[in-house]
C-alpha positions in Angstrom: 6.1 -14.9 -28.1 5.8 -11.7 -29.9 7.8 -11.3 -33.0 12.0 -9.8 -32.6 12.4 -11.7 -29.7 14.2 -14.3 -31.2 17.4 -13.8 -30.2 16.5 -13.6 -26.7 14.2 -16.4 -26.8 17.5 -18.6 -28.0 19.9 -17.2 -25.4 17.4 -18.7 -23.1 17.8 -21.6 -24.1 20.6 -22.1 -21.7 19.2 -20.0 -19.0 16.3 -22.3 -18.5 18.5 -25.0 -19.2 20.7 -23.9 -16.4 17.6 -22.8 -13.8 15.7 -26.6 -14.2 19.0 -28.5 -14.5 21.2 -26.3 -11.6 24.5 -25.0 -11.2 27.2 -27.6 -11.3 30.4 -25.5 -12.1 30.1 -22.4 -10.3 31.2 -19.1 -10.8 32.5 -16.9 -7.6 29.7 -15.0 -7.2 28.8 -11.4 -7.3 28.6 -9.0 -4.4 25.7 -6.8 -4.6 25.1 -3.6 -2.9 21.8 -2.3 -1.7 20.1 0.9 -2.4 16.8 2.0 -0.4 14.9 4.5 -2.2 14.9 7.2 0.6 14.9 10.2 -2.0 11.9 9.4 -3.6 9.1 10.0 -1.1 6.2 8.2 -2.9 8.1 4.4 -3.2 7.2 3.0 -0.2 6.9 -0.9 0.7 3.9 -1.6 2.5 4.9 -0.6 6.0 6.2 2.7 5.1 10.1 2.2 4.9 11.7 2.8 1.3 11.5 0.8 -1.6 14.7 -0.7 -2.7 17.1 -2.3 -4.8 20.5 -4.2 -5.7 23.0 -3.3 -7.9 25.5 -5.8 -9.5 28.0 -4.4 -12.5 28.4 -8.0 -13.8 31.1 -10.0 -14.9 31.8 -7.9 -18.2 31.9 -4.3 -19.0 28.7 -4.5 -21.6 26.1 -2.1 -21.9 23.2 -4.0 -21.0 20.7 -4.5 -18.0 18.6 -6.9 -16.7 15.9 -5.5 -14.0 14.7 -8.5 -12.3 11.4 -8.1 -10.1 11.1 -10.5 -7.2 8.1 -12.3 -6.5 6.4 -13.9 -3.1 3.0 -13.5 -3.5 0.4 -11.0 -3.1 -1.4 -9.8 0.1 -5.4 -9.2 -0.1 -5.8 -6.2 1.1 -9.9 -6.7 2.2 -8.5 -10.1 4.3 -9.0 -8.1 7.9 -8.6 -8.2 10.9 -5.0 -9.1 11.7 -4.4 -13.0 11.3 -0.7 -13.7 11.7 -1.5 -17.0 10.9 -1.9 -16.4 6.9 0.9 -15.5 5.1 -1.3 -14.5 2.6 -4.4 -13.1 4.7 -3.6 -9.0 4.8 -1.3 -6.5 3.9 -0.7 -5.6 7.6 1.1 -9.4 8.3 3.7 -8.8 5.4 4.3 -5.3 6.3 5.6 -6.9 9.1 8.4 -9.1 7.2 10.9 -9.0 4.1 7.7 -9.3 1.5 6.7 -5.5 3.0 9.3 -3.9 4.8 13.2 -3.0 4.0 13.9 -2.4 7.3 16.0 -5.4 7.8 17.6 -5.7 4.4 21.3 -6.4 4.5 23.6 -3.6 3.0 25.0 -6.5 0.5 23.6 -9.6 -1.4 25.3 -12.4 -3.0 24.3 -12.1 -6.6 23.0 -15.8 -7.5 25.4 -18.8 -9.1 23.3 -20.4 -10.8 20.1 -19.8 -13.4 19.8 -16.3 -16.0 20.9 -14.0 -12.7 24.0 -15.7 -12.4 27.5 -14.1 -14.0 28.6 -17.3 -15.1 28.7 -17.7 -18.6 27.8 -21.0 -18.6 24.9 -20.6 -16.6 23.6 -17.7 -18.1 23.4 -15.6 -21.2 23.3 -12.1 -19.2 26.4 -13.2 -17.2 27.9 -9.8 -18.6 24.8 -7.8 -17.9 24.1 -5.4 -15.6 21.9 -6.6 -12.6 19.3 -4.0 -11.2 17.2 -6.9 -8.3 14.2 -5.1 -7.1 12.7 -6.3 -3.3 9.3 -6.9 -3.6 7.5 -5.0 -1.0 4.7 -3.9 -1.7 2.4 -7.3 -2.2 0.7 -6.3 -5.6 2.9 -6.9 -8.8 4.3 -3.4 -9.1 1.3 -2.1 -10.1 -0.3 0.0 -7.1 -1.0 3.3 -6.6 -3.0 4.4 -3.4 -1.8 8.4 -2.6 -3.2 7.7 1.3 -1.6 4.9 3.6 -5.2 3.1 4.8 -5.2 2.4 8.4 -5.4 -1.7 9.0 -5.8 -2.1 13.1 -4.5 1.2 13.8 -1.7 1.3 11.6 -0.8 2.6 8.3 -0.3 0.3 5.2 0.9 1.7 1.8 0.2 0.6 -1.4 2.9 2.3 -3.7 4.6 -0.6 -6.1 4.2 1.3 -9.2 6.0 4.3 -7.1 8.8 1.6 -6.3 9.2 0.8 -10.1 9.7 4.1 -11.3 11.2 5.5 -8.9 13.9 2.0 -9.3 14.4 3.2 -12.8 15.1 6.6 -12.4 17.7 5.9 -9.7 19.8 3.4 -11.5 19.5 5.7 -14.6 20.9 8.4 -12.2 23.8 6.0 -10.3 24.5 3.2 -12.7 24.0 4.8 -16.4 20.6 2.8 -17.3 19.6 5.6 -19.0 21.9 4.7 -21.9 21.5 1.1 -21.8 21.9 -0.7 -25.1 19.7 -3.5 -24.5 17.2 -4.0 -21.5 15.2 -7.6 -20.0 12.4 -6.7 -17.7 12.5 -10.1 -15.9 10.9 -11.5 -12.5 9.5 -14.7 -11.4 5.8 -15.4 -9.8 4.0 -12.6 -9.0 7.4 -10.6 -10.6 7.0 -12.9 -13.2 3.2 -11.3 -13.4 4.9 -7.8 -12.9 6.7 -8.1 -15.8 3.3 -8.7 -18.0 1.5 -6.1 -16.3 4.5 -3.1 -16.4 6.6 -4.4 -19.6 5.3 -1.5 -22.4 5.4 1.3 -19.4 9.1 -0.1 -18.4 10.0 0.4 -21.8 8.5 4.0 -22.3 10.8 5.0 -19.9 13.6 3.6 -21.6 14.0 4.9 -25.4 17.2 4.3 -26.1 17.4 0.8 -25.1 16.1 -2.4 -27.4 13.6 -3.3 -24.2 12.7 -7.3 -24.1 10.5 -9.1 -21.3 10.7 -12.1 -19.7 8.0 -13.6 -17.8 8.5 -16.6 -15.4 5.6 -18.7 -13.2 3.5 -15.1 -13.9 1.0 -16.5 -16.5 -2.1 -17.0 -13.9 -5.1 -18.3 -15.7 -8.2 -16.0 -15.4 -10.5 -19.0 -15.6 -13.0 -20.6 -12.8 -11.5 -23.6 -11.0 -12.4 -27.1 -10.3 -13.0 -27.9 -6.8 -14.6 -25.6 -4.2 -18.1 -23.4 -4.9 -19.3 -24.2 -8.9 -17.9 -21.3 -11.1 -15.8 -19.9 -8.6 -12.9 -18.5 -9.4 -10.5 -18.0 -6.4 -7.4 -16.6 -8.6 -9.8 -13.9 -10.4 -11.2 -13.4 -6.4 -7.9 -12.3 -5.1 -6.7 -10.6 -8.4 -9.5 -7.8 -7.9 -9.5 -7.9 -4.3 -5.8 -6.5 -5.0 -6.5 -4.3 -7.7 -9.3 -2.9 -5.7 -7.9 -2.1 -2.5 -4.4 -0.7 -4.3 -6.0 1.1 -6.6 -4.2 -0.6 -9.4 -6.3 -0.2 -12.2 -4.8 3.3 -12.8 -1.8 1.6 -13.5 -2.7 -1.4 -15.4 -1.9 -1.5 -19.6 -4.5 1.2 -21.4 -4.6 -0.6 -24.4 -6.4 -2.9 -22.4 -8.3 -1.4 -20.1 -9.6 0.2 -23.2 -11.0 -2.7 -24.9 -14.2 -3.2 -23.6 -13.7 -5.6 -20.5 -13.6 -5.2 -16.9 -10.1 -3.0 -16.6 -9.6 -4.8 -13.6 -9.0 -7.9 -15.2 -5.9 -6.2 -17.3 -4.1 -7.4 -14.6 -4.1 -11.1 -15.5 -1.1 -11.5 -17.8 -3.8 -13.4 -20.3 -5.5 -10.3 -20.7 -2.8 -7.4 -21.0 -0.5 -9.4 -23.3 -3.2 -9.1 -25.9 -1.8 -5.2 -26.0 1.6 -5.6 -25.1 3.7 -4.3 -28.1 7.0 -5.1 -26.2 8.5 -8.3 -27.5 7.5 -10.7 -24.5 8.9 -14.7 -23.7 7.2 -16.8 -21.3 8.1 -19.5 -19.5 5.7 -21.3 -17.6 5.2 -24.5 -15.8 1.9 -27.0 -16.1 2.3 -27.2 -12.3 1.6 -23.8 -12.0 -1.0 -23.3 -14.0 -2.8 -26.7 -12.4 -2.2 -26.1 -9.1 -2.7 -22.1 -8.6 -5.9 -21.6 -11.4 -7.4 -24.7 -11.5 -7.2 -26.6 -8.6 -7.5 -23.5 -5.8 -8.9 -23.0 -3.3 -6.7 -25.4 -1.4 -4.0 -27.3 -3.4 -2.1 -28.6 -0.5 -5.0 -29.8 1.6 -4.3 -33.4 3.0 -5.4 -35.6 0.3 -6.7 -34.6 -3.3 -9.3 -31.8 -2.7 -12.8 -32.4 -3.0 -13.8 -32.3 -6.7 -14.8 -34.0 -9.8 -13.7 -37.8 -10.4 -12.3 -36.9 -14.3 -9.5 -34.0 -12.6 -8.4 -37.0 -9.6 -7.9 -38.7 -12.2 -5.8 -35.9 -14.4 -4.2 -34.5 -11.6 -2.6 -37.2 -9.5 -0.4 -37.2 -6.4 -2.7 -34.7 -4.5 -3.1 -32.5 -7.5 -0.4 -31.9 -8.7 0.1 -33.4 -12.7 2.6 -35.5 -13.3 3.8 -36.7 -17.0 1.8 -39.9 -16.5 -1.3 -38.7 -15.5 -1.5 -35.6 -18.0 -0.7 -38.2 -21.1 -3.3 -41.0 -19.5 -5.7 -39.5 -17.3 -6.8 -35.9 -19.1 -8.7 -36.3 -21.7 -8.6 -33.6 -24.9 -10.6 -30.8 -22.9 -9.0 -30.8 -20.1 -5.5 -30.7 -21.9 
């Protein structure tokens, strides 16, 4: 955690508290209004439509913001032809859905009860916050920048998230006064959670006036070869570049690191760009995830425990994912 986030590492405390334990006494919640980026002709989710957003003022009438990225994955933009059957196989599938299009998004949202979203004071510390909740279109973490749509099967995919992002911050600075926040929490969970890494320094550039914190959850993804499948193979750092690559990302990925003598592509595994992050940063990360995305891929949830060495069965019980017992009993020191 990187030094004057100490306040906001406490207040978690009870959000975390709140998201693992859930929301017993509820607070009515929030109704949030969407905004679809129309104006700014650049944020486009993958499909084309506008990028887009929802507003909620809060329970209070403090000064402050959270900007919460949504996560869901990314899409591989090389995985061609069409195969509806993947959620995860091409860009063209998700254009298709909510995790590239804002065609179908309602007007309004409920603004979650429980967890750090929620404006329940007992759930959450930012119950009097501000929330800007940005859709996640675009299937690469907020971070790509492609000019040209690229024609998938005839049809034109976009590859805009960094567009999104800005153009998200300069409309809530424009309708809801973010420009003069007081204090800002770049937030999101998965691959947000990952978008918060990899955008948390240019997030707060554009902010000035605002005492910017991050929060990263279930976005720390382990640049590290896994366990079963080909030897050295590294699935995660596989479809990492394959994104970066095809969404041109890299011109958008942290300079301090991309300056410091590795691949620049790898910048965007949080590992790498939080070396050069100067925005105080929190993380909060599971063992599950980091067992069963970066070590275990390719295939996690394959019937049975997939094919690999006797020493991880033995680690990572119950079809590979850890459990308390088998991370104190069966790991041994190197593979804790």
């Amino acid at each position: 955690m990187s030094s004057g986030s100490a306040a906001v590492a406490a207040a978690l405390t009870v959000a975390v508290a709140a998201v693992h334990v859930g929301a017993s006494a509820v607070a009515a919640s929030e109704v949030m209004q969407l905004t679809k980026l129309s104006e700014y002709s650049d944020a486009r989710c993958l499909d084309g439509s506008p990028g887009s957003y929802y507003f909620g003022k809060g329970s209070g009438s403090s000064n402050n913001f959270l900007i919460f990225m949504n996560g869901g994955g990314w899409c591989y933009p090389s995985a061609a032809p069409y195969t509806p059957e993947d959620t995860d196989s091409n860009c063209l599938w998700r254009s298709h859905g909510g995790l590239g299009s804002s065609l179908r998004q309602p007007l309004t949202a409920a603004r979650p009860t429980g967890g750090m979203l929620s404006t329940d004071a007992a759930q959450s510390p930012f119950a009097d916050w501000a929330l800007v909740n940005i859709n996640y279109c675009d299937g690469g973490s907020f971070t790509g920048w492609r000019r040209d749509p690229v024609l998938q099967n005839g049809t034109s995919v976009y590859y805009r998230g960094r567009a999104i992002l800005d153009a998200v911050i300069a409309d809530a600075k424009a309708r809801h006064g973010l420009g003069a926040a007081s204090q800002v929490v770049l937030s999101g969970g998965s691959a947000g959670g990952t978008a918060t890494v990899a955008n948390c320094d240019h997030v707060a550039s554009l902010l000035p006036l605002a005492s910017t914190r991050c929060i990263a959850d279930a976005g720390f993804f382990l640049d590290t070869p896994n366990v079963v499948g080909a030897a050295g193979q590294s699935v995660m750092r596989e479809r990492f570049l394959d994104v970066v690559d095809g969404m041109n990302s890299t011109s958008q990925l942290h300079p301090g690191c991309k300056n410091a003598g590795l691949d620049p592509r790898l910048c965007f595994f949080s590992e790498h760009a939080l070396n050069f992050t100067v925005t105080p940063t929190f993380l909060l990360n599971s063992l599950n995830n980091f067992m069963t995305w970066t070590i275990l891929e390719p295939d996690p949830w394959a019937p049975g425990f997939p094919a690999g060495p006797p020493g991880w069965q033995r680690c990572l019980a119950r079809g590979g994912e850890p459990t308390a017992a088998s991370w104190s009993n069966g790991c041994n020191a190197s593979q804790q």
